[in-house]
C-alpha positions in Angstrom: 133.5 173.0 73.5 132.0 169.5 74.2 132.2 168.0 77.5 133.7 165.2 78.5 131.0 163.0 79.9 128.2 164.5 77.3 125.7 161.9 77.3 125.3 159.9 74.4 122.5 157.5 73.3 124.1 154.7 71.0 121.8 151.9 69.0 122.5 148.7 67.7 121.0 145.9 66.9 120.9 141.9 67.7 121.4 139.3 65.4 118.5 138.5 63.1 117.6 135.9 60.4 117.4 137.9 56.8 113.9 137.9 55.4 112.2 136.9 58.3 110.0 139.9 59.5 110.8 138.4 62.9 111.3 141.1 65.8 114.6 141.9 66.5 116.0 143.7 69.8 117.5 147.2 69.6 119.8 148.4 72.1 120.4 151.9 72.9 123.3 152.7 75.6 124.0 155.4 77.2 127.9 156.4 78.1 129.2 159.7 79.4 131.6 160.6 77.0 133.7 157.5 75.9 134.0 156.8 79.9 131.5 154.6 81.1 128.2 153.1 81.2 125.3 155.2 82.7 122.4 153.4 81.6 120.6 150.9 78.9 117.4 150.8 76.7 115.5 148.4 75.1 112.7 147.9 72.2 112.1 145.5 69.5 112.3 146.4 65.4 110.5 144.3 62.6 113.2 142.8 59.8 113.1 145.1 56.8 110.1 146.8 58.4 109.7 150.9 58.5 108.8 150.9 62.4 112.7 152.3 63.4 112.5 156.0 63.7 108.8 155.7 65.7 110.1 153.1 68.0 113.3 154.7 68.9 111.4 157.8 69.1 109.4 156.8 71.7 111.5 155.4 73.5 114.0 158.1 73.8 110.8 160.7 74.6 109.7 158.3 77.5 112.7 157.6 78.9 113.5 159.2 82.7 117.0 159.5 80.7 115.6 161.9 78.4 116.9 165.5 80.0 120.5 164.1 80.0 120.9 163.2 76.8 122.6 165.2 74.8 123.3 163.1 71.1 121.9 160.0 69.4 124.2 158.0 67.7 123.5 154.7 65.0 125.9 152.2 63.8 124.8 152.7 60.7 121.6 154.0 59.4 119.6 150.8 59.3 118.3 148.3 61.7 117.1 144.7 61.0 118.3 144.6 57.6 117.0 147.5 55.7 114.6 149.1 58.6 116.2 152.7 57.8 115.7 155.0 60.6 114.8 158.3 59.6 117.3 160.7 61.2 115.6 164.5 60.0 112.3 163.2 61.9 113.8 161.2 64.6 115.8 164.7 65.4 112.8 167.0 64.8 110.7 164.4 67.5 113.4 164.4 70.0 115.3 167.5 69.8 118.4 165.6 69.9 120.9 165.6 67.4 121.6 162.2 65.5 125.5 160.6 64.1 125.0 158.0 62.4 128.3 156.0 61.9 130.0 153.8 59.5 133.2 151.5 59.5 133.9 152.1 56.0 132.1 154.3 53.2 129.0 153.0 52.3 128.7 151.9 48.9 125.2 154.0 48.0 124.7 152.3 44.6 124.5 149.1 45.9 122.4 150.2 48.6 119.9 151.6 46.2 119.8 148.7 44.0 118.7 146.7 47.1 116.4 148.9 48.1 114.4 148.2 44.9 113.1 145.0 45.9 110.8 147.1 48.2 108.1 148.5 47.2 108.1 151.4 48.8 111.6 152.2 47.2 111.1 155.7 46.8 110.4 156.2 50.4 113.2 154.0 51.9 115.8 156.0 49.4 114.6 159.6 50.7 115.4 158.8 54.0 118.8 157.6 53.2 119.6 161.0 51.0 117.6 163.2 53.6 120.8 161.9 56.0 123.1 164.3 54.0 126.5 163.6 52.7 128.6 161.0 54.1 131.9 162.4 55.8 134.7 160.7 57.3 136.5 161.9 60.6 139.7 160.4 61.7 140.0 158.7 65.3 143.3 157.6 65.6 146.2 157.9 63.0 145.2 156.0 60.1 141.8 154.9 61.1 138.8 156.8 59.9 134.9 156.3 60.2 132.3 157.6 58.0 129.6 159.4 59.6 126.4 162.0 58.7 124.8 163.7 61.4 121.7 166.3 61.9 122.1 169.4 64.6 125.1 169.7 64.7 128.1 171.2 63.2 131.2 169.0 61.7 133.7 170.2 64.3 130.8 169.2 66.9 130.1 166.2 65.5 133.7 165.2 65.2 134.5 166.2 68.5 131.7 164.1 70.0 132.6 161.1 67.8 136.8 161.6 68.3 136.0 162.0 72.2 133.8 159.2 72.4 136.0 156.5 70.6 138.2 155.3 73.5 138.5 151.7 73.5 138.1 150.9 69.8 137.6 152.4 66.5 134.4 152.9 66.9 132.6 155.3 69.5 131.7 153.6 73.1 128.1 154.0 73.2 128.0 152.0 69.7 130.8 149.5 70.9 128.7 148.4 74.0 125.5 148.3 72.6 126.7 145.8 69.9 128.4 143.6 72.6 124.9 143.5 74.9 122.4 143.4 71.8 124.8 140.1 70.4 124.8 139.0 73.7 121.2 138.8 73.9 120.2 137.5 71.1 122.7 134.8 70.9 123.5 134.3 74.5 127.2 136.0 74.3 128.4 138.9 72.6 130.9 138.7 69.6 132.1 140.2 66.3 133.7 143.6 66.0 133.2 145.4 68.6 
């Protein structure tokens, strides 16, 4: 059984100009449970760049946070465009499990054929696969999310996501760290939150 306040590290990213290669900020907060607020990181992610999984990695592994923490969670499996964080390493590194979650199913083929405008293709495309299969858990009556995860089992992972989603459709940590990184970036927070 999962506790109620388990702590849970949720990302997101700000807003960002497409293309750029500019630095964008990533947010990571961390809620007990779907309850409240405990605490908030901060580190910076290249547009389209591959520097996701060692960024967050260090800063989860030098964060005073780091012995609480029991779950790393994404909304979705990129940041800053099509910086993919690699959530097999990023778990091995940290010894945390990692949910990554999704709004709606993500459309793989057209996520691949975008992909091939890099040319390290094959590399971005393993890490998406090495995720595992997409599955969707329902968090209220008719509203599901997609999600893949690493460590964990599906009734964990379900539990974690189902007890975490309390003021939305999608889990707190991952609903707050969308409204501060927006907020950052373009002075107030907004979109779907």
């Amino acid at each position: 059984m999962i506790k109620p306040e388990i702590r849970i590290l949720g990302f997101d990213d700000g807003a960002f100009v497409p293309k750029s290669k500019e630095k964008v900020p990533v947010i990571g907060v961390i809620c007990r449970g779907g309850k409240f607020l405990d605490g908030a990181l901060k580190t910076e992610v290249i547009v389209d760049g591959l520097d996701a999984t060692e960024k967050i990695t260090k800063l989860i592994n030098s964060t005073r946070h780091k012995q609480q923490l029991k779950v790393i969670m994404f909304d979705g499996i990129t940041l800053a465009g099509f910086n993919i964080v690699d959530i097999k390493k990023l778990y091995e590194e940290t010894k945390l499990p990692v949910i990554i979650i999704n709004r709606k199913m993500p459309d793989l083929k057209k996520v691949k054929n975008a992909l091939k405008n890099f040319g390290d293709f094959r590399k971005r495309w393993k890490m998406i696969v090495n995720a595992g299969k997409i599955k969707e858990c329902e968090v209220r009556e008719n509203k599901k999310v997609y999600y893949q995860s690493v460590g964990l089992s599906e009734e964990e992972t379900e539990e974690i996501i189902k007890l975490s989603t309390t003021r939305s459709f999608i889990p707190e940590p991952l609903r707050l760290a969308h409204l501060i990184a927006t907020a950052i970036v373009k002075g107030e927070s907004y979109g779907r939150a």
